[in-house]
Backbone as numpy.savetxt, mean C-alpha at the origin, in Angstrom:
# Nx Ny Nz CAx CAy CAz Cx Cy Cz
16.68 7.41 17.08 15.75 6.29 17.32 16.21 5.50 18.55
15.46 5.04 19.32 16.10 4.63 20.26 16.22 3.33 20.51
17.16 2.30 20.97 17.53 0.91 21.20 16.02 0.00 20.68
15.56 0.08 21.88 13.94 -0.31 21.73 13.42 -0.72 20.18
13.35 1.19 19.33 12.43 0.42 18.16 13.27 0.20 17.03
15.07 0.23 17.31 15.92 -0.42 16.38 15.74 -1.95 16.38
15.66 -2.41 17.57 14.96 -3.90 17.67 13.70 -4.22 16.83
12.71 -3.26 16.45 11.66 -3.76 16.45 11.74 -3.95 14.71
12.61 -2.47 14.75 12.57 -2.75 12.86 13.54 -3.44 12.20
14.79 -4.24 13.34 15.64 -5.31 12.91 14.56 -6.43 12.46
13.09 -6.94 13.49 12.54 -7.71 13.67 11.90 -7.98 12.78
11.25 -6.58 12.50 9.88 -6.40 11.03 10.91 -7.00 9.61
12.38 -6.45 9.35 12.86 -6.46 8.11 13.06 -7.74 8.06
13.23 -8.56 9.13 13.98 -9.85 8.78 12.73 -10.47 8.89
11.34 -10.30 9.59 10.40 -10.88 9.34 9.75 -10.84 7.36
10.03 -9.43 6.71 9.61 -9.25 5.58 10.44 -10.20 4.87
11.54 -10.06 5.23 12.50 -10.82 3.77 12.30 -12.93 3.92
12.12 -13.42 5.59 11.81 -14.48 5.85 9.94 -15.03 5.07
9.24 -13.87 5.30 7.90 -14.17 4.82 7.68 -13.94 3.19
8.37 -13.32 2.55 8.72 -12.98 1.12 9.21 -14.73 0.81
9.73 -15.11 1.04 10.60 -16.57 0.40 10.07 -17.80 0.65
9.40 -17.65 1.79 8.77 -18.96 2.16 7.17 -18.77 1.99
6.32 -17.66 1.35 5.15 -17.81 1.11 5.37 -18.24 -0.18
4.63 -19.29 -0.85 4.31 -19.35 -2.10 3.51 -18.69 -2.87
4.09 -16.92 -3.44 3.29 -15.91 -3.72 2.81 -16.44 -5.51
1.18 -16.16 -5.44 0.90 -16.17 -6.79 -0.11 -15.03 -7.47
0.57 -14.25 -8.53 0.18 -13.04 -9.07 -1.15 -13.14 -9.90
-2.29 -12.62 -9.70 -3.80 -12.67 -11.13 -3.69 -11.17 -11.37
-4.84 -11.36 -11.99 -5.46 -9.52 -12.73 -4.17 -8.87 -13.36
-4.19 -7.56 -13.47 -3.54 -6.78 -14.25 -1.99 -7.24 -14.47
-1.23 -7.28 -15.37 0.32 -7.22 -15.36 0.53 -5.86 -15.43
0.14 -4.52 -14.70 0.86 -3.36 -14.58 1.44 -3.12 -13.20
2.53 -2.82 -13.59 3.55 -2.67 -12.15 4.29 -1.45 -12.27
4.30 -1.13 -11.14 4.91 0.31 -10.69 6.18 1.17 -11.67
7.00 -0.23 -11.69 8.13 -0.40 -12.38 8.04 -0.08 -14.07
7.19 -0.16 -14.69 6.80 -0.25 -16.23 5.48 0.17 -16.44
4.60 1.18 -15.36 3.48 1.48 -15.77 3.37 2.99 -14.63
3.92 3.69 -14.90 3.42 4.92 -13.53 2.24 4.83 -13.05
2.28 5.08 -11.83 0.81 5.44 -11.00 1.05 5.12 -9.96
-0.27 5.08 -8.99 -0.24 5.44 -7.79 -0.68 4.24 -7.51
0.34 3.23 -6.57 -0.56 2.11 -5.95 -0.97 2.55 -4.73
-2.40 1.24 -4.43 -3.12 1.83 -2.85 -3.63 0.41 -2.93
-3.33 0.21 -1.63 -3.42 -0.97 -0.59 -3.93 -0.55 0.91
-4.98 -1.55 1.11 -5.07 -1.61 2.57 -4.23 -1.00 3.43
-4.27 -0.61 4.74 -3.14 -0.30 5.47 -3.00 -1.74 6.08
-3.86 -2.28 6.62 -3.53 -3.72 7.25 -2.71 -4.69 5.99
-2.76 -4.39 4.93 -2.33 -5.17 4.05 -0.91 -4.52 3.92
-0.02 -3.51 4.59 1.23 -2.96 3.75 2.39 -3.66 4.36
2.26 -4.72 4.86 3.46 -5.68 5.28 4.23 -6.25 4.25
3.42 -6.72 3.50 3.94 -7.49 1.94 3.89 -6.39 0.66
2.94 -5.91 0.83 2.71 -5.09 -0.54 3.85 -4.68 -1.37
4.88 -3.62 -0.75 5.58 -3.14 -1.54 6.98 -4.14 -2.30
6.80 -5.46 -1.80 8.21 -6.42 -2.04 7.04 -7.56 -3.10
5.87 -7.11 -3.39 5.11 -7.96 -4.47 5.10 -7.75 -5.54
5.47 -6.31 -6.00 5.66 -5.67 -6.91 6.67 -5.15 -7.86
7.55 -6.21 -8.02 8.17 -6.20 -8.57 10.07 -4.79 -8.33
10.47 -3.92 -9.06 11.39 -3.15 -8.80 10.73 -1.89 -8.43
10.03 -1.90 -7.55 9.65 -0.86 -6.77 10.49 0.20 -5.73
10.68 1.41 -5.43 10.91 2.34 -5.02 10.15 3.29 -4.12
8.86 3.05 -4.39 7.75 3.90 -3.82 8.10 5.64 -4.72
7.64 6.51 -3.83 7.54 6.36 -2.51 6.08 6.37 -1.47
6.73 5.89 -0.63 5.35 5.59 -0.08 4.92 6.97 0.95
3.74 7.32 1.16 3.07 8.36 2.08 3.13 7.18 3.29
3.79 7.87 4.33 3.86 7.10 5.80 3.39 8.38 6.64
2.58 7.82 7.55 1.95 8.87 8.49 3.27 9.36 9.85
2.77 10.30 9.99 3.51 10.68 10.90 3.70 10.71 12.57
2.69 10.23 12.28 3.07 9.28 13.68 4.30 8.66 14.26
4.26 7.82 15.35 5.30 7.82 15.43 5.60 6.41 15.09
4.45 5.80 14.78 5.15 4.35 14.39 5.09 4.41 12.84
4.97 5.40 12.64 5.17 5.87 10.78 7.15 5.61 10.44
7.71 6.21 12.06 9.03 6.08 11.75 9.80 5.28 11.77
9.43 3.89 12.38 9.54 2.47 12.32 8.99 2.23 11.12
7.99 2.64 10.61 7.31 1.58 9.57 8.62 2.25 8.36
8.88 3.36 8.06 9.59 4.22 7.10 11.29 3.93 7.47
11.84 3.66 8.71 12.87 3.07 8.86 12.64 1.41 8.29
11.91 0.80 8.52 11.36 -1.08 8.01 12.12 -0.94 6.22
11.18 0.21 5.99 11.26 0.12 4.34 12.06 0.73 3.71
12.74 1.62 4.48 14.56 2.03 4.23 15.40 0.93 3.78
15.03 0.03 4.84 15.91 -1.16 4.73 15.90 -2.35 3.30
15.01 -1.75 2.40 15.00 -2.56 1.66 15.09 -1.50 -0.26
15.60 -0.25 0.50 15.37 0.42 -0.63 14.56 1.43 -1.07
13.35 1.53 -0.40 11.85 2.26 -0.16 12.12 3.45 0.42
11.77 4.57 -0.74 12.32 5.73 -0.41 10.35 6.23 0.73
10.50 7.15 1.67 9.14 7.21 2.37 8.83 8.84 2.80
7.74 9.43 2.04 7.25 10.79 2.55 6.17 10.96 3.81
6.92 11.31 4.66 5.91 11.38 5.63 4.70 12.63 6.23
3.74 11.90 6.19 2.58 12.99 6.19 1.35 12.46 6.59
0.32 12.70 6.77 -0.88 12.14 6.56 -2.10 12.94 6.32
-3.31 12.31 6.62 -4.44 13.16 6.17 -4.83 14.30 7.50
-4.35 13.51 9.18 -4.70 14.38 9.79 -3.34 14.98 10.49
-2.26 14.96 9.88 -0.84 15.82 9.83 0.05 15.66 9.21
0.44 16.69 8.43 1.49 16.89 7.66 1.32 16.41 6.02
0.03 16.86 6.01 -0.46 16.08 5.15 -0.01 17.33 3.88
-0.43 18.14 3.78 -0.29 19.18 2.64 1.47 19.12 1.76
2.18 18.89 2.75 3.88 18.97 2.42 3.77 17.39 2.32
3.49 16.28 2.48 3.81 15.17 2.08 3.08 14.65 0.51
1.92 15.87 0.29 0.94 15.66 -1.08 2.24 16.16 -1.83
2.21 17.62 -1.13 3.36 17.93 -2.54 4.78 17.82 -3.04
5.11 17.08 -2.03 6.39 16.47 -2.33 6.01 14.86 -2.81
5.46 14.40 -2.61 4.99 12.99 -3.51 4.80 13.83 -5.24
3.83 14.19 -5.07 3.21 14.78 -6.57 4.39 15.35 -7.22
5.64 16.27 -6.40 6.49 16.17 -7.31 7.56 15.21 -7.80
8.03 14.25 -6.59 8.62 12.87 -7.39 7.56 12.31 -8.38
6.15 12.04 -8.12 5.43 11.53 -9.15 5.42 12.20 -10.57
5.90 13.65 -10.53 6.17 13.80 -11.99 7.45 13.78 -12.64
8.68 13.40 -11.49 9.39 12.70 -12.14 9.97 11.28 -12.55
8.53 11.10 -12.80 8.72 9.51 -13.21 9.04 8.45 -11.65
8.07 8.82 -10.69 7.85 7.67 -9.84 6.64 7.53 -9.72
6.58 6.11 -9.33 5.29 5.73 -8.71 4.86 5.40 -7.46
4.16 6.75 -7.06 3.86 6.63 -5.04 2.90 5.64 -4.80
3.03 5.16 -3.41 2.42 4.19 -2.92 1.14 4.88 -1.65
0.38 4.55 -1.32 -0.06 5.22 -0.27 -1.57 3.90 0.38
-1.73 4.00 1.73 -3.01 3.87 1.87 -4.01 4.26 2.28
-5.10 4.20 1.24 -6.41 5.17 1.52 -7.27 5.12 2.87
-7.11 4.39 3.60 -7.45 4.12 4.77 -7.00 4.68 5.97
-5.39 4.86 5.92 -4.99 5.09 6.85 -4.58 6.87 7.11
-3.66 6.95 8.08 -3.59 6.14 9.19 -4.30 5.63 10.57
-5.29 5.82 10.41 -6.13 5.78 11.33 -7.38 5.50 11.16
-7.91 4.83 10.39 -9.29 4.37 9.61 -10.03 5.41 9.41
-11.57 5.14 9.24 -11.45 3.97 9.40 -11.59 2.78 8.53
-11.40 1.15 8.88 -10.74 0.27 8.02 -10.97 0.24 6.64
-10.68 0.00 6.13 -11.25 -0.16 4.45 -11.98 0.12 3.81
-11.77 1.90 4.25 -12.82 3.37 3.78 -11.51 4.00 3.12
-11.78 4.33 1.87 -11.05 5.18 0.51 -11.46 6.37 1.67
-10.34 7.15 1.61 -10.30 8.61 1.69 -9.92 9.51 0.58
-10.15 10.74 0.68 -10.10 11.51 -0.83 -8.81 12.03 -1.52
-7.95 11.37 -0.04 -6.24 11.62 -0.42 -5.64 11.42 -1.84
-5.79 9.92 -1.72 -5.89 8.93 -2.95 -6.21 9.49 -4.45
-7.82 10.10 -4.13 -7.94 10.69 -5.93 -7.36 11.83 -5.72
-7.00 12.64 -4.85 -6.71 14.18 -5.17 -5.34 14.05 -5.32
-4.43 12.79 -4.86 -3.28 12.71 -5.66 -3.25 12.06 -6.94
-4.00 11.21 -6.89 -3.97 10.87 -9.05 -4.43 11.74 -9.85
-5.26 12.74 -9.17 -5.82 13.88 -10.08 -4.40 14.83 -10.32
-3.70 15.29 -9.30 -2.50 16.40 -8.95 -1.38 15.62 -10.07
-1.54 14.39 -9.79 -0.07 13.96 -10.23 -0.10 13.16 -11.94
-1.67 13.43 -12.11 -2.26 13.11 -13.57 -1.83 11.30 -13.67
-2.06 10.69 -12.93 -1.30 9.11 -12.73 -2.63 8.31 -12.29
-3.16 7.04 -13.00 -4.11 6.20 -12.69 -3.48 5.61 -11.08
-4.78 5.21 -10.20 -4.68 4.27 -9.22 -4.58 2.82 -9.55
-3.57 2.14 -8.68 -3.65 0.47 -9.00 -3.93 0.53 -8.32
-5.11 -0.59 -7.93 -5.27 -1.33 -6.76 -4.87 -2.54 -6.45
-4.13 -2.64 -5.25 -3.59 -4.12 -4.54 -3.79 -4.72 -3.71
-4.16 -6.04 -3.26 -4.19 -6.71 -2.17 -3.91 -7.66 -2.37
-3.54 -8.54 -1.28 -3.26 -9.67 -0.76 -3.89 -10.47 0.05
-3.62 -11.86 0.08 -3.72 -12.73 1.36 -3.13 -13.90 1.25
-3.51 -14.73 2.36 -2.55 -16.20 2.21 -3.85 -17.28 2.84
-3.04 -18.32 2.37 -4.11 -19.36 2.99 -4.03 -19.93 4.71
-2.98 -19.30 5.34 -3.07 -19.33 6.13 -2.45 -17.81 6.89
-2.96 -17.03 8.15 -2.62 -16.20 8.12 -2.87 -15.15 9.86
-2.18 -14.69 10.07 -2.67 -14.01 11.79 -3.23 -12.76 11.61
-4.47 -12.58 12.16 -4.81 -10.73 12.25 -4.26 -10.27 13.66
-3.89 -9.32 13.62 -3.58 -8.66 14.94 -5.12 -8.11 15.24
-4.94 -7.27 16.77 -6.50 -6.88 17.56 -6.41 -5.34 17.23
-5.38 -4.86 16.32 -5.47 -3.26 15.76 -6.53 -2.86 15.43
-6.67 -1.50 14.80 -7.88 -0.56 14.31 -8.13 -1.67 13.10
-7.04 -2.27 11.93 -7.26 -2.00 10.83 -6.97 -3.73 10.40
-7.43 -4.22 12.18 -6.62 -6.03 11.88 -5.96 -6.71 11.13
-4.67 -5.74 11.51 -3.36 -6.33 10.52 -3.03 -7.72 10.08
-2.64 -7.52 9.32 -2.94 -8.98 8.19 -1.40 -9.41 8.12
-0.72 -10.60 8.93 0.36 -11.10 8.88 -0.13 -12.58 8.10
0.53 -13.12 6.56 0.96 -13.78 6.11 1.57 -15.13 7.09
1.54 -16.75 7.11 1.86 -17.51 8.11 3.07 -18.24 6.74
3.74 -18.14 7.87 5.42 -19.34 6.80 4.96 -19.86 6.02
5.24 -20.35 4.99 4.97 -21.26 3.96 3.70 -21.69 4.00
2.56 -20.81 3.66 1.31 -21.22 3.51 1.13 -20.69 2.16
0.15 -20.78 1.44 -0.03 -20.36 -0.25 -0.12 -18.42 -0.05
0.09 -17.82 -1.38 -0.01 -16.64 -1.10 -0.96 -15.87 -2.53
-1.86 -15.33 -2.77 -2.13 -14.59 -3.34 -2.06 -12.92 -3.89
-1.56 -12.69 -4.65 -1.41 -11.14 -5.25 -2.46 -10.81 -6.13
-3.26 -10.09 -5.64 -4.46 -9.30 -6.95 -4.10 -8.10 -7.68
-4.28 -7.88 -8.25 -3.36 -6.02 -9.00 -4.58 -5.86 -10.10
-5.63 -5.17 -9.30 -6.36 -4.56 -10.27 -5.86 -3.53 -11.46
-7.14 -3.58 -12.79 -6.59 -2.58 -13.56 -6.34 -1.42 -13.30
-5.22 -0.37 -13.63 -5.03 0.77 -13.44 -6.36 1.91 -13.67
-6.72 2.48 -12.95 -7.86 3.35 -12.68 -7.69 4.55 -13.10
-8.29 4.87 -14.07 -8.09 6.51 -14.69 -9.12 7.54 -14.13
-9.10 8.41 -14.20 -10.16 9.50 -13.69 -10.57 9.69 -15.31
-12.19 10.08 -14.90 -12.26 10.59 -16.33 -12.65 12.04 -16.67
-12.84 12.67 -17.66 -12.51 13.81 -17.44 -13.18 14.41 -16.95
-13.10 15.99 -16.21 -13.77 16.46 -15.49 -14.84 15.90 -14.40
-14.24 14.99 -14.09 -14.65 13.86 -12.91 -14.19 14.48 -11.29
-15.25 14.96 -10.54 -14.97 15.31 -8.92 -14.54 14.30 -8.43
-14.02 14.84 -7.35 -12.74 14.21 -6.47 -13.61 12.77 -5.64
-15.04 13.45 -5.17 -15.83 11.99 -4.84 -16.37 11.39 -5.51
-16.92 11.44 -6.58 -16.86 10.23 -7.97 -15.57 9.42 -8.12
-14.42 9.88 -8.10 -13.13 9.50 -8.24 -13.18 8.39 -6.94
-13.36 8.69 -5.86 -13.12 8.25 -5.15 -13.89 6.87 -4.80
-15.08 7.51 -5.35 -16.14 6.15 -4.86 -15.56 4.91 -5.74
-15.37 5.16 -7.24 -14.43 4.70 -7.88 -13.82 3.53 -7.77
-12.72 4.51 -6.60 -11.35 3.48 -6.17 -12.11 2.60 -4.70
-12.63 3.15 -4.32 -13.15 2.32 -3.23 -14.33 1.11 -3.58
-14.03 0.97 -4.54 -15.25 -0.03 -5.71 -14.68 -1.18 -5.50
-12.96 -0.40 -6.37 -12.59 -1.64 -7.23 -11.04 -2.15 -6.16
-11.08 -1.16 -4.63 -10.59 -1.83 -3.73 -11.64 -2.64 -3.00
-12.56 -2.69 -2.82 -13.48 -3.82 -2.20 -13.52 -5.16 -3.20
-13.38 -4.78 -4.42 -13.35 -5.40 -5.05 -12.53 -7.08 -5.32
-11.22 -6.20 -5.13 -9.94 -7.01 -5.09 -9.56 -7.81 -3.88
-10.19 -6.65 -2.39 -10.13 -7.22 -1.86 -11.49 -8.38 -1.35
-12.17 -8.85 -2.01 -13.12 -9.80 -1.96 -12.21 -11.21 -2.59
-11.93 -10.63 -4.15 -10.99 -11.99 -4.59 -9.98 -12.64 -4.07
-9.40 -10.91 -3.04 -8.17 -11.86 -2.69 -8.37 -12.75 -1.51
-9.02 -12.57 -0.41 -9.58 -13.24 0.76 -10.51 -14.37 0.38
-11.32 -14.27 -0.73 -11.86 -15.30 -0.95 -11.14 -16.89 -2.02
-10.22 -15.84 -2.12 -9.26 -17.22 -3.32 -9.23 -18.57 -2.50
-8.73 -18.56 -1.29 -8.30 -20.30 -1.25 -9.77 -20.92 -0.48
-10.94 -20.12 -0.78 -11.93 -21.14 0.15 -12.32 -22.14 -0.72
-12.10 -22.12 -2.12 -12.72 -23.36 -2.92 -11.77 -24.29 -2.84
């Protein structure tokens, strides 16, 4: 890795652990967590700054694209414990399904987002159900926001959290497939009850 993006992911980790303590995070919807409920969480990609440190004793692992800022983002979350398979939908995607699906049957719970890496924004792709189907594990859905907060000018207008402003956590119910249910039923599904969450969570502090 070179000088450059050791800086960048000194920057990101100490930005995560500084924005973790000084947001005033507050949890609604489901009490199932990664930690005491298997499955597959899926979050925004603009939303995966906070996500995985909301959730309690988490591990992932998470699907990180392979790109190359996949290896910054997967070095970021090294740093805190976050084990990371890298792959995506438009490379490396087949060997990162099946090496997730097999930690997921030994008792982990992968993280991934349906969106990414490359949008577009806050469109479910079929990644998502064809790994809860493979790995027999419901989808959580998660999002976030804060009451005060910066988007970046990215594909997927990354969603940075502002210092000590209020913080919201949504954790929809865990999402089962039902039986003999296709992969785009499944999917439309999760992309329901991620629009979903993410409506509550952006809309929490306007009242």
């Amino acid at each position: 890795m070179r000088f450059r993006d050791k800086i960048i992911v000194t920057v990101v980790t100490f930005a995560i652990r500084f924005l973790r303590h000084t947001v005033r995070w507050h949890h609604i919807g489901s009490t199932a967590r990664p930690e005491n409920t298997p499955c597959i969480v899926s979050c925004w990609h603009s939303r995966l700054l906070m996500t995985p440190f909301l959730l309690g004793r988490w591990t992932g692992p998470l699907v990180i694209s392979d790109h190359n800022d996949g290896e910054l983002i997967a070095a970021v979350f090294s740093n805190f414990g976050l084990k990371a398979s890298r792959g995506s939908s438009s490379k490396g995607g087949a060997r990162a399904l099946l090496k997730v699906i097999r930690m997921a049957k030994e008792g982990a719970s992968p993280g991934i987002t349906p969106d990414g890496p490359r949008g577009p924004a806050q469109e479910v792709k079929a990644g998502v159900a064809q790994l809860a189907l493979k790995a027999n594990l419901p989808v959580l859905p998660v999002c976030y926001a804060s009451s005060r907060n910066w988007r970046l000018s990215s594909w997927d207008k990354f969603y940075i959290p502002k210092p000590f402003s209020k913080g919201i956590v949504v954790v929809g119910e865990p999402l089962f497939a039902n039986q003999n249910e296709t992969i785009a039923s499944f999917t439309t599904r999760i992309q329901q009850a991620m629009d979903k969450n993410q409506q509550q969570a952006d809309t929490y502090f306007e009242s």
